[in-house]
RODO-2510 file (C-alpha; in nm, 4 decimals, decimal comma):
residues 489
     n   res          X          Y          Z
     1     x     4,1217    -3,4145    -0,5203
     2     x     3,9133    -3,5447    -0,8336
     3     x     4,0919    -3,6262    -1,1157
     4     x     3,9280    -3,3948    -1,3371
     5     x     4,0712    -3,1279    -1,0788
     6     x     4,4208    -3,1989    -1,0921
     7     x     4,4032    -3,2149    -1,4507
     8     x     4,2604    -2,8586    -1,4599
     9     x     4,5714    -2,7165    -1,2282
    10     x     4,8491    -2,9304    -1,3965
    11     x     4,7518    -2,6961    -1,7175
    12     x     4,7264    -2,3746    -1,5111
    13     x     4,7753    -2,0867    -1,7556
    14     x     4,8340    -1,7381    -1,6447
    15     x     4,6717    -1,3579    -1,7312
    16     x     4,9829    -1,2816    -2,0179
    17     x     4,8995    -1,6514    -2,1799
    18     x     4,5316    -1,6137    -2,1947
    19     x     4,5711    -1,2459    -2,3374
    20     x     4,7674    -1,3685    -2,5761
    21     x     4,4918    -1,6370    -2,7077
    22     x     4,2318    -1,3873    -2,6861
    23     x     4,4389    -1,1719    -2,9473
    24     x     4,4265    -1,4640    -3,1968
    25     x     4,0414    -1,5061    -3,1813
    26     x     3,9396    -1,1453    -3,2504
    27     x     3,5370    -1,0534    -3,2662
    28     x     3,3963    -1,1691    -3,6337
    29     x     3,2594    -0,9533    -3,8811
    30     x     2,9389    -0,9568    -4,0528
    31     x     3,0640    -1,1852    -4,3268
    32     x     3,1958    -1,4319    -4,0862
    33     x     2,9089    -1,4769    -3,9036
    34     x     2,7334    -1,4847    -4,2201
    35     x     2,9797    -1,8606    -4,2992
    36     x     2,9956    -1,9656    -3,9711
    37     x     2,6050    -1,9720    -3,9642
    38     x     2,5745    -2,1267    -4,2844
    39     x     2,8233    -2,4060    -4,2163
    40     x     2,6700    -2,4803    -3,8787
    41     x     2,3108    -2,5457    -4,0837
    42     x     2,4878    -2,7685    -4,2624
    43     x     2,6597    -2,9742    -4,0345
    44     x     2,3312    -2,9782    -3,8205
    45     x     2,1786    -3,1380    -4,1257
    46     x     2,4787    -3,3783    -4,1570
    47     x     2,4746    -3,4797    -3,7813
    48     x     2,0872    -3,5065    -3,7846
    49     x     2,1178    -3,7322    -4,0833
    50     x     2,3751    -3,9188    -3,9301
    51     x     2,2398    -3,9892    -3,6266
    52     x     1,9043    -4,0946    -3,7456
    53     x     2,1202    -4,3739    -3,9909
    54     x     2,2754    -4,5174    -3,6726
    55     x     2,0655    -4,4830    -3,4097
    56     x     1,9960    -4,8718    -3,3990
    57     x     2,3298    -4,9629    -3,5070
    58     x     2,5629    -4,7054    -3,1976
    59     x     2,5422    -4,8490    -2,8634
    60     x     2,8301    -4,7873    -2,5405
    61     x     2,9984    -4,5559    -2,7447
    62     x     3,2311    -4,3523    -2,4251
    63     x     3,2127    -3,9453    -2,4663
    64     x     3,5419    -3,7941    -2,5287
    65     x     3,5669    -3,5038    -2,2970
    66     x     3,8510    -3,1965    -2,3827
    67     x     4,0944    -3,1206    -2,1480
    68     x     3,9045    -2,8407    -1,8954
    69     x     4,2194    -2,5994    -1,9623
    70     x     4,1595    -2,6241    -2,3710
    71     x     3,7967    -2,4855    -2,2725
    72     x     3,9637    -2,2214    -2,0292
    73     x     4,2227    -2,1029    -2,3667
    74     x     3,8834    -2,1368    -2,5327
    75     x     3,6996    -1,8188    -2,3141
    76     x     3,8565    -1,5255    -2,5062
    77     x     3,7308    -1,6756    -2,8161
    78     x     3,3859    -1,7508    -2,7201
    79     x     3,3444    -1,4536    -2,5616
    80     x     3,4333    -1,2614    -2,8326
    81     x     3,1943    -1,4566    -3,0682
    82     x     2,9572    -1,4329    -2,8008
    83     x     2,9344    -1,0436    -2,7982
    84     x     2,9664    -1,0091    -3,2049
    85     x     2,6742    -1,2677    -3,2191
    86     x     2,4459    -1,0543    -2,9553
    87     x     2,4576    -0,7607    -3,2236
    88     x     2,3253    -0,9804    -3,4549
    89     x     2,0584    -1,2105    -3,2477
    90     x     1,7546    -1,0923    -3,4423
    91     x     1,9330    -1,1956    -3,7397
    92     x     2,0635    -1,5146    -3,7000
    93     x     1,7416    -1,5934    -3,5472
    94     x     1,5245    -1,4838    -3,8545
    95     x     1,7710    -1,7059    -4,0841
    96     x     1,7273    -2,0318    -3,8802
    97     x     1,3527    -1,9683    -3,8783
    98     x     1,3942    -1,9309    -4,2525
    99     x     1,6346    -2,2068    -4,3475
   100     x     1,5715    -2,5010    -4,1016
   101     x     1,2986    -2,7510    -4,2640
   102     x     1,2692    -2,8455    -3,8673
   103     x     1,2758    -2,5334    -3,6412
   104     x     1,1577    -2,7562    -3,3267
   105     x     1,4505    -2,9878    -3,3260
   106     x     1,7282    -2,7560    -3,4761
   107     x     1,6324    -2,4982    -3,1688
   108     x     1,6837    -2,7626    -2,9179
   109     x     2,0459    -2,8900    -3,0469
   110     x     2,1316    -2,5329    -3,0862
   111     x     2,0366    -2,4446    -2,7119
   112     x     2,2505    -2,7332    -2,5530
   113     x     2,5838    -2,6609    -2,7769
   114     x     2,5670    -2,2704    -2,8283
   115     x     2,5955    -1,9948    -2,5934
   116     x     2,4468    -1,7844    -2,8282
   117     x     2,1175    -1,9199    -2,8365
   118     x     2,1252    -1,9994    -2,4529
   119     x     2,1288    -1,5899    -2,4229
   120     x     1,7944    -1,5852    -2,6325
   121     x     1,6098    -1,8715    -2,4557
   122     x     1,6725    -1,7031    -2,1604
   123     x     1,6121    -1,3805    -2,2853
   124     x     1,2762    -1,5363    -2,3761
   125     x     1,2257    -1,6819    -1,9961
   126     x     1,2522    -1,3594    -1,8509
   127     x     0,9833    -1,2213    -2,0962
   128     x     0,7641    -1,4793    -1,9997
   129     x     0,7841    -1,4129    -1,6187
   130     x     0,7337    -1,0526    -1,6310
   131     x     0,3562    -1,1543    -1,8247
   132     x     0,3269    -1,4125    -1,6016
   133     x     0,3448    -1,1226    -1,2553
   134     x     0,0695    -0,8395    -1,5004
   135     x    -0,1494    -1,0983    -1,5246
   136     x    -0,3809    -0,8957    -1,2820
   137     x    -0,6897    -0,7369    -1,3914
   138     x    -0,5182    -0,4206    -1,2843
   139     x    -0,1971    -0,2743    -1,2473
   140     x    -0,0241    -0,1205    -0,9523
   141     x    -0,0441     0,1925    -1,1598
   142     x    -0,4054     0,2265    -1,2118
   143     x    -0,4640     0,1366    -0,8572
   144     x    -0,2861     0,4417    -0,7448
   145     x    -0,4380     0,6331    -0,9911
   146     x    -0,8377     0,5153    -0,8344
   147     x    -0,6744     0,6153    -0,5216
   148     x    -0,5521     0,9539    -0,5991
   149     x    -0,8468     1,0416    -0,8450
   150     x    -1,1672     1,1145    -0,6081
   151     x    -1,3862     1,2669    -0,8728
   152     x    -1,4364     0,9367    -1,1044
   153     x    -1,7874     0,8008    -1,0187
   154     x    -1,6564     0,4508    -1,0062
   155     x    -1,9932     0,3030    -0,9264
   156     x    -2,4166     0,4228    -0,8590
   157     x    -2,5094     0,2646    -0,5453
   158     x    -2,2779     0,0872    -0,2734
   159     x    -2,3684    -0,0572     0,0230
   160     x    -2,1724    -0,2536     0,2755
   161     x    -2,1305    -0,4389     0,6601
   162     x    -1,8002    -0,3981     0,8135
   163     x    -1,6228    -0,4780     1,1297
   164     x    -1,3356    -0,3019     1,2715
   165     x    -1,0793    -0,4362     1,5680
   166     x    -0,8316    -0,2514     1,7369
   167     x    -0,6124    -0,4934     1,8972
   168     x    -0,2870    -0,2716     1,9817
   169     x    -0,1958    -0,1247     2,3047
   170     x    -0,3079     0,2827     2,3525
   171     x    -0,1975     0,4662     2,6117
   172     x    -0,5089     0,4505     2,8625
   173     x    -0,6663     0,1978     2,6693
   174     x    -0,5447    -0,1602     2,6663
   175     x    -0,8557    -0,3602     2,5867
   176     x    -0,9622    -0,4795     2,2524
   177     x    -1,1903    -0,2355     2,0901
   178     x    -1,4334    -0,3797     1,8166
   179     x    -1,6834    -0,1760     1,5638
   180     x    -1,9208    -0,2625     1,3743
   181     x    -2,1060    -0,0824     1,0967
   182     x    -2,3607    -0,0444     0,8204
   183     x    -2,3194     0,1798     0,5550
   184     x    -2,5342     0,2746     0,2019
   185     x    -2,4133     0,5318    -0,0975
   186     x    -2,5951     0,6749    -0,4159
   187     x    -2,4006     0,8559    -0,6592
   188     x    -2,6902     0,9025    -0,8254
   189     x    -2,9458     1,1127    -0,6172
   190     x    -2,6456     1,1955    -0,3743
   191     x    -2,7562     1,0515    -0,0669
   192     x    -2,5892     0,8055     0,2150
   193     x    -2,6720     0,6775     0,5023
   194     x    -2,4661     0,5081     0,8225
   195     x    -2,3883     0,3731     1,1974
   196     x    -2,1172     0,2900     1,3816
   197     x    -2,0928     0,1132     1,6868
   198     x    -1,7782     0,0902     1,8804
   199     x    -1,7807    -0,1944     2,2191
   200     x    -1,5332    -0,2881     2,4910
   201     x    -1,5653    -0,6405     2,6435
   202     x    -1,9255    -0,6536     2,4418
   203     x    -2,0088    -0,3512     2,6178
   204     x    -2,1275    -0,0024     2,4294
   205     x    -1,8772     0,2785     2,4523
   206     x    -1,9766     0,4883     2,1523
   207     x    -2,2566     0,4893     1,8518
   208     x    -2,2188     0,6802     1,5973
   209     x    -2,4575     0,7773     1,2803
   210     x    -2,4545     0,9838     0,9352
   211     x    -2,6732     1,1101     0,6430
   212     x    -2,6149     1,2921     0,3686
   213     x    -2,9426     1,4243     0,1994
   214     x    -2,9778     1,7750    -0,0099
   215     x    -2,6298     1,8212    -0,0277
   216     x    -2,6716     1,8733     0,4215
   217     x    -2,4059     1,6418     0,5983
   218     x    -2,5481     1,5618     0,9428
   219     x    -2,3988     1,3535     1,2055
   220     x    -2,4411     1,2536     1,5346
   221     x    -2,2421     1,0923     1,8082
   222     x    -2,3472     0,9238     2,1603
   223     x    -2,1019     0,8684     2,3802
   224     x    -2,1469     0,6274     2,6937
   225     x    -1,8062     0,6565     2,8521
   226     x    -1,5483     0,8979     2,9454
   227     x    -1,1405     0,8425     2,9439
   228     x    -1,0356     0,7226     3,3434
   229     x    -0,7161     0,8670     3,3238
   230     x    -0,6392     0,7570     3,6791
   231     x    -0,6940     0,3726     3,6779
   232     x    -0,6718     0,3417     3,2252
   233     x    -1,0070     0,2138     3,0263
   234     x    -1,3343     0,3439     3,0375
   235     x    -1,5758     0,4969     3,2988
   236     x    -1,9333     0,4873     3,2370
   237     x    -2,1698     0,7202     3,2355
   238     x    -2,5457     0,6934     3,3799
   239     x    -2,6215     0,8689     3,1052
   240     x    -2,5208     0,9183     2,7194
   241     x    -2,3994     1,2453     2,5940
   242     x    -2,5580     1,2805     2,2576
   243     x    -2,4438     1,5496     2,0375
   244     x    -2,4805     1,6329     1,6749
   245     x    -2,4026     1,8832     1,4113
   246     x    -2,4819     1,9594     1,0231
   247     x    -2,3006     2,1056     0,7286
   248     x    -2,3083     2,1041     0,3713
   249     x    -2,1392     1,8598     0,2034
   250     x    -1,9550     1,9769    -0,1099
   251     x    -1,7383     1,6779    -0,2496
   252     x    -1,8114     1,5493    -0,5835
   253     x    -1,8752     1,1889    -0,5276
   254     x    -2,0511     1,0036    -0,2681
   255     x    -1,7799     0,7514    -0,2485
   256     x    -1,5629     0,9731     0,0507
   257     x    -1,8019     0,8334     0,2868
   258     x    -1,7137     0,4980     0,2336
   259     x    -1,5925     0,4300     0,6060
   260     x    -1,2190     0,4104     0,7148
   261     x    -1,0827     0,5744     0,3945
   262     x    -1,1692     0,4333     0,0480
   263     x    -0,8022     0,3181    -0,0152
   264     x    -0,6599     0,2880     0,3288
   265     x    -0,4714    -0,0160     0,1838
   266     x    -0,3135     0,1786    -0,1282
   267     x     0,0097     0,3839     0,0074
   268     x     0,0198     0,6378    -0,2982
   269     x     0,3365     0,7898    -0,1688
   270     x     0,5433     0,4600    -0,1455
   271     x     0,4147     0,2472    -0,4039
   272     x     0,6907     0,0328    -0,4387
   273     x     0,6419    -0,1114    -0,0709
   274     x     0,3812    -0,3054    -0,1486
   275     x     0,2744    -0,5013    -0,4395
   276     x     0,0046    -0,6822    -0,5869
   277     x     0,0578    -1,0457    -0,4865
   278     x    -0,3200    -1,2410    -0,5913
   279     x    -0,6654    -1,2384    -0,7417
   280     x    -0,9834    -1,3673    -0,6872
   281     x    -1,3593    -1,3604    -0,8064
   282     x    -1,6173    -1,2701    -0,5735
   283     x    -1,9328    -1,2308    -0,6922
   284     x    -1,8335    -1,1276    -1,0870
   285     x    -1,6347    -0,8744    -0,9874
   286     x    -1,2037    -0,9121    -0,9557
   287     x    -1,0688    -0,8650    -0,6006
   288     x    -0,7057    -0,8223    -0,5704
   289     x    -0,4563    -0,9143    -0,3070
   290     x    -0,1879    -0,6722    -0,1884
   291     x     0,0686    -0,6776     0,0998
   292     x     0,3228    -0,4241     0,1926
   293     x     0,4968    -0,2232     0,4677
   294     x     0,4800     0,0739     0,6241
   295     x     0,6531     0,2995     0,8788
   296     x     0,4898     0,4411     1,1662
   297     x     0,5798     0,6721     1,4505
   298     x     0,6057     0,5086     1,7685
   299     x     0,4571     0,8081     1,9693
   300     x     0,5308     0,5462     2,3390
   301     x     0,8646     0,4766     2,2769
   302     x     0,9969     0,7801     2,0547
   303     x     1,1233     0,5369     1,7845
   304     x     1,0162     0,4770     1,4233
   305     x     0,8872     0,0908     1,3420
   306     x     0,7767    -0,1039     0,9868
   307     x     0,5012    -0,2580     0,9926
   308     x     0,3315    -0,5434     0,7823
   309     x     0,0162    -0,5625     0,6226
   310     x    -0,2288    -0,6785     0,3738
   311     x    -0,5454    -0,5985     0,1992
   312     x    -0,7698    -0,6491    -0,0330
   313     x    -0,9007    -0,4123    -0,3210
   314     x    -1,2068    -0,4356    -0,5442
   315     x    -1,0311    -0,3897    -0,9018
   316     x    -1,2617    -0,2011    -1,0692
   317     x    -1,3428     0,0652    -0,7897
   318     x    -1,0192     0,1084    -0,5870
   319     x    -1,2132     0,0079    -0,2732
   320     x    -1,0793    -0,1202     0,0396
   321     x    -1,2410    -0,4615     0,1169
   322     x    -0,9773    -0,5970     0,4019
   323     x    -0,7298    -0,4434     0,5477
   324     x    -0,5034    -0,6036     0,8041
   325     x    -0,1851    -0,4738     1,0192
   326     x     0,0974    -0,6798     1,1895
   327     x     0,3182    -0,5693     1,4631
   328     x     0,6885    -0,7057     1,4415
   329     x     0,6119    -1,0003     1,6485
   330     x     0,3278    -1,0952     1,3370
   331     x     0,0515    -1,0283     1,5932
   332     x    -0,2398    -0,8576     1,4461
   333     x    -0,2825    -0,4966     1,6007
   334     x    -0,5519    -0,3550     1,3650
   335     x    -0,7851    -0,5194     1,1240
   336     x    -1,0895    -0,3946     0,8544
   337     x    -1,3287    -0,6042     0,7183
   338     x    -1,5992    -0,5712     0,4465
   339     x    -1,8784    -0,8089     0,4589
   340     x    -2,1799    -0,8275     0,2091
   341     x    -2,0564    -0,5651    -0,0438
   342     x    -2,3056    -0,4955    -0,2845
   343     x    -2,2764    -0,2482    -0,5858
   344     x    -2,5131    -0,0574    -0,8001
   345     x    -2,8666    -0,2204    -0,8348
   346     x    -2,7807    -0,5084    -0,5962
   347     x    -2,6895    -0,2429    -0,3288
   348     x    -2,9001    -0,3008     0,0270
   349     x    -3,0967     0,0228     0,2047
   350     x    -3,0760    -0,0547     0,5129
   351     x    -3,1822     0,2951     0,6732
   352     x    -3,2817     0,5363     0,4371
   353     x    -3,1175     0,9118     0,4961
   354     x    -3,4567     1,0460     0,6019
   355     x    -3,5026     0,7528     0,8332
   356     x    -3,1057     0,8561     1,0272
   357     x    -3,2041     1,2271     1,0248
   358     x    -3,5362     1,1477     1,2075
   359     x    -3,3531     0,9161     1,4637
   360     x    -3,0717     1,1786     1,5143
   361     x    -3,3525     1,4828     1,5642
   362     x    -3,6043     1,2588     1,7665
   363     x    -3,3383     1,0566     1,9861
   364     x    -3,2558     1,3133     2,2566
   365     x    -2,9288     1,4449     2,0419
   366     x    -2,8168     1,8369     2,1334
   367     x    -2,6612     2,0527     1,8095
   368     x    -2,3299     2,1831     1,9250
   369     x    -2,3217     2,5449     1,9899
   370     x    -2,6469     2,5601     2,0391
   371     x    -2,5955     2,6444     2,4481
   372     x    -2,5300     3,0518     2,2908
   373     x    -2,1484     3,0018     2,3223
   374     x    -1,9911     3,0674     2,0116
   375     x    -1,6967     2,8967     1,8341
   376     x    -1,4415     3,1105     1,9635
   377     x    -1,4913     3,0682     2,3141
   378     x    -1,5948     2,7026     2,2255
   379     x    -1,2690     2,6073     2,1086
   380     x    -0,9764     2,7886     2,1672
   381     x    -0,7454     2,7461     2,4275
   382     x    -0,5551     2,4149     2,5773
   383     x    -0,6539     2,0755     2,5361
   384     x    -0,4574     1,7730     2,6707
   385     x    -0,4967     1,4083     2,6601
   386     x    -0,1881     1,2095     2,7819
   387     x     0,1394     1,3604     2,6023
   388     x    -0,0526     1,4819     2,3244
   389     x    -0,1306     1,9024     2,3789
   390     x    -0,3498     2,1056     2,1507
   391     x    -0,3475     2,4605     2,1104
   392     x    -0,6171     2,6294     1,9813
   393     x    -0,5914     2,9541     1,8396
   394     x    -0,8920     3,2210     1,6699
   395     x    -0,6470     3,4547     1,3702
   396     x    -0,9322     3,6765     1,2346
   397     x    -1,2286     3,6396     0,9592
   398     x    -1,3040     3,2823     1,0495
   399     x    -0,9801     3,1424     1,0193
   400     x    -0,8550     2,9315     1,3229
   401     x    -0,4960     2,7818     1,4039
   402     x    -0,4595     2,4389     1,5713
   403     x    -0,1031     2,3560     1,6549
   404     x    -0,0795     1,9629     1,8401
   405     x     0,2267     1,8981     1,9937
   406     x     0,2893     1,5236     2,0803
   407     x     0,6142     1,3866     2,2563
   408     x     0,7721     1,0857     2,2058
   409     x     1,0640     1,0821     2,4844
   410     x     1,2037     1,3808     2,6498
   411     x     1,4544     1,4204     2,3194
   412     x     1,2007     1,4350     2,0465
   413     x     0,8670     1,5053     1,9262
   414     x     0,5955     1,5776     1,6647
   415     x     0,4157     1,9055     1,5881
   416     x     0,1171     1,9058     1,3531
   417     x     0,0128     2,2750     1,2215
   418     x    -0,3241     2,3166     1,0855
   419     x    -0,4937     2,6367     0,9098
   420     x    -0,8616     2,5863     0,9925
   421     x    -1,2021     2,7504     0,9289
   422     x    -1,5195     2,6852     1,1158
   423     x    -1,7798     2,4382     0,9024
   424     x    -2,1221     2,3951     1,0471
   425     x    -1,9864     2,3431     1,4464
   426     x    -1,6557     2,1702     1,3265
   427     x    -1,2690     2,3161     1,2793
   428     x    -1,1585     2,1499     0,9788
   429     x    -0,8501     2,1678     0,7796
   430     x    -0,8510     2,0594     0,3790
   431     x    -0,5616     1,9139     0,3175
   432     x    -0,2716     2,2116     0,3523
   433     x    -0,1335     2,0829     0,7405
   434     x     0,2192     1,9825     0,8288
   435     x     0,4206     1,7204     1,0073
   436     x     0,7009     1,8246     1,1864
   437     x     0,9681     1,5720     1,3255
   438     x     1,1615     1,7267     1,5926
   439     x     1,4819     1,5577     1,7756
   440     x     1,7213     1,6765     1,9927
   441     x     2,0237     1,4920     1,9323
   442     x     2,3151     1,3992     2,2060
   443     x     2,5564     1,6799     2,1534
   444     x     2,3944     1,9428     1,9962
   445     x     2,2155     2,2625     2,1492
   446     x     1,9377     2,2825     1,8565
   447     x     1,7140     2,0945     1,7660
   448     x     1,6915     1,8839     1,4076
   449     x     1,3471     1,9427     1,2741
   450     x     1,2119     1,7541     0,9276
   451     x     0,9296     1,8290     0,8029
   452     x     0,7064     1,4433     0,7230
   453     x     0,4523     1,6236     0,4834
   454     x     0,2290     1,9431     0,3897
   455     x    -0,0761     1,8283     0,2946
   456     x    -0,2253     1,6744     0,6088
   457     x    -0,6005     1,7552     0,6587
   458     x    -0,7937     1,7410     1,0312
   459     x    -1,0894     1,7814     1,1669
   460     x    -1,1476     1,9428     1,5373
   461     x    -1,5021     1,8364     1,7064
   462     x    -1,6473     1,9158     2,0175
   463     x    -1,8354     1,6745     2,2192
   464     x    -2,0082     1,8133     2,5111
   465     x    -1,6512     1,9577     2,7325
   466     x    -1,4379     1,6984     2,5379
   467     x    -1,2697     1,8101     2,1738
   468     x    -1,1484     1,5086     1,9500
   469     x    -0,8992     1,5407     1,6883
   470     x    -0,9447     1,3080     1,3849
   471     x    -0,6298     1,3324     1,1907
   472     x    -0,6762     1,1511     0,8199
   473     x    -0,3130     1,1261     0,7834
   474     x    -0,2386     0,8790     1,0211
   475     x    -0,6015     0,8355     1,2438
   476     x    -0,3516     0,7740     1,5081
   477     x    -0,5872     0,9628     1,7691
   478     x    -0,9104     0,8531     1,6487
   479     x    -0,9445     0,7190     2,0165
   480     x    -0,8410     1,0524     2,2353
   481     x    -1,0701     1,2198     2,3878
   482     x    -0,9169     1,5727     2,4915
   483     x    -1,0273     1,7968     2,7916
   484     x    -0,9233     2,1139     2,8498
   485     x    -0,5978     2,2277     3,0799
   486     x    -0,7424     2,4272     3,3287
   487     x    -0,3888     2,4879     3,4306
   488     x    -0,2896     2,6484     3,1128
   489     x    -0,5631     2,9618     3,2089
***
């Protein structure tokens, strides 16, 4: 035992003793404080003086040290000088920065013998940290707000490369999937152009092209392989099936055709599980760094995961530039890359609109529903693709119901209900659909349902006998391709 130890413990005091100290050193009042500051100026100035006349003169002098259980007695008192002495901070600081002729030096003799000003130098730390994580060029806040706010005409002209990998494993599909892209936007005379093309093992599965050009949306889709459902992958086809379709386009801003989502990276719902963590400068314009985590159903294995991931955002625009995803063993399962960004006058054409209508009209493509069947017979009815069922429905006056019913395990699974309406060959659903979690748990006869969200939005297209779903929510079947259940008829 140290010596300083059994010092402490031969002057042990208990609760009754120290309550009884703490009654003799009551909190000080105004005036008090007001003499106690004033005589601790002037035995600063004293000791200051002092020490400067023997500075030379002092040397081996031993420090005298209290007893530790005088310093114990001493709490009550010092606590209760402490909290009077918090009250007043603001005002014993403005009369040392008016009465010390040396602010510098009284500050720092202050800081090492009273707690009082300890509690404002770190009060003034703290301050300094917080500035020191805003020193972005924007805040969390205002990112949200780009995301959310799809009317501001954040820029004229965009134009981009990007390169997309799916690396996790898909029921059917356990390759890597890479695709690559081109894509150009003008605000101005309301125009865009772009491709897509998605490869297996460097082979072509899927291309993929857009325009937008007098406010007509056209796009069309060639498809070189079908789903093997028997042996997983891909089975070729001697030859493409090309379809296309047109509708008008209606959204304010250009910008929704920025590819993958324009803030895939920004979760607006759950902002504070993720945070701005870096900044850069690319090109004169402010790139920010952001990482986070999300939670995603595990459709395979009927459980619920987090996930990792990171991104990148152009500051002034909201844009995603990178966006990367990490399963739980840190592998990366998904990844979205922007390459040669350019905005405004800088922005690249590198197919006009005109010139990806021609190539769509002149390259063999068929417009859906153009073989006389009409919508209704088109699309409703039963469409499967592994565990995931959709059902189809025509209500009356153009209005559609889709309801896709997805299981997890034989205990639980997830029902998406969309209101649709027909738009230029597609089903489409604007943002009023909703999530359904439903579990049956050990024990009980009924099921537990809770309801994710009501504002999911979906599109239903048909390609050739095969109907994909592209759900914005979660884009978790951007890769099924459905056929329908002849069984169910």
């Amino acid at each position: 035992m140290k010596k300083s130890d059994k010092m402490f413990n031969e002057f042990d005091i208990d609760l009754e003793t120290a309550d009884k100290i703490a009654k003799e050193y009551p909190s000080l009042s105004d005036s008090a404080r007001e003499r106690m500051f004033n005589m601790t100026i002037n035995k600063m100035n004293i000791t200051n003086t002092a020490n400067e006349e023997d500075i030379d003169s002092v040397h081996g002098v031993e420090k005298y040290n209290r007893p530790r259980w005088i310093k114990f007695a001493g709490m009550a008192a010092a606590f209760a000088i402490v909290a009077g002495a918090i009250g007043g901070e603001s005002y014993l600081l403005h009369k040392m920065k008016n009465t010390d002729p040396n602010p510098s030096s009284s500050v720092t003799d202050v800081t090492t013998t009273s707690a009082v000003t300890t509690n404002v130098t770190t009060t003034v730390a703290v301050a300094e940290t917080t500035k020191e994580n805003n020193k972005f060029s924007v805040t969390k806040e205002e990112l949200i707000e780009k995301a959310n706010d799809n009317s501001v005409k954040y820029f004229d002209k965009f134009s981009a490369e990007y390169t997309v990998i799916l690396n996790e494993l898909r029921e059917f599909h356990t390759e890597p999937e890479t695709r690559t892209g081109k894509v150009y936007l003008d605000e101005v005379e309301m125009t865009a152009s772009g491709t897509e093309e998605n490869f297996v093992n460097d082979k072509l599965i899927n291309r993929s092209l857009f325009a937008v050009k007098d406010g007509q949306e056209i796009n069309g889709d060639e498809c070189w392989t079908e789903t093997d459902y028997v042996n997983g992958g891909y089975k070729f086809l001697e030859t493409p099936i090309r379809n296309y379709d047109t509708k008008p386009f209606t959204d304010n801003t250009i910008i929704s055709k920025i590819p993958i989502g324009r803030n895939i990276a920004i979760d607006v719902n759950a902002p504070d599980n993720w945070e701005i963590t870096g900044e850069r400068t690319e090109n004169g314009r402010k790139i920010v760094s952001i990482s986070g985590v999300q939670k995603g159903d595990n459709n395979y294995e009927g459980v619920y995961r987090e996930y990792t991931y990171t991104g990148e955002i152009d500051a002034a625009t909201g844009i995603t530039i990178s966006y990367d995803v990490c399963d739980s063993a840190g592998n990366k399962s998904y990844s979205y890359k922007m390459t040669n960004y350019k905005f405004d006058d800088d922005a690249v054409v590198f197919k006009s609109a005109s010139d990806i209508i021609n190539e769509i009209k002149t390259g063999g493509f068929t417009k859906l529903g153009s073989d006389e069947r009409g919508a209704e017979e088109i699309y409703t009815g039963s469409w499967i693709c592994g565990r995931a069922i959709i059902e189809i429905s025509y209500e009356s006056d153009g209005l559609y119901q889709a309801k896709v019913s997805w299981s997890s395990s034989a205990a639980a699974h997830v029902i998406w209900d969309y209101p649709l309406t027909l738009d230029n060959g597609k089903l489409v659903c604007n943002g009023n659909g909703k999530k359904t979690f439903v579990e049956f748990k050990e024990g009980e006869t009924e099921a537990t349902e809770t309801v994710e969200y009501t504002d999911g939005s979906a599109e239903f297209i048909i390609n050739g006998d095969h109907l994909s779903w592209n759900n914005f929510n979660e884009h978790d079947a951007d890769d099924m391709i459905f056929e329908k259940n002849s069984e169910a008829y």
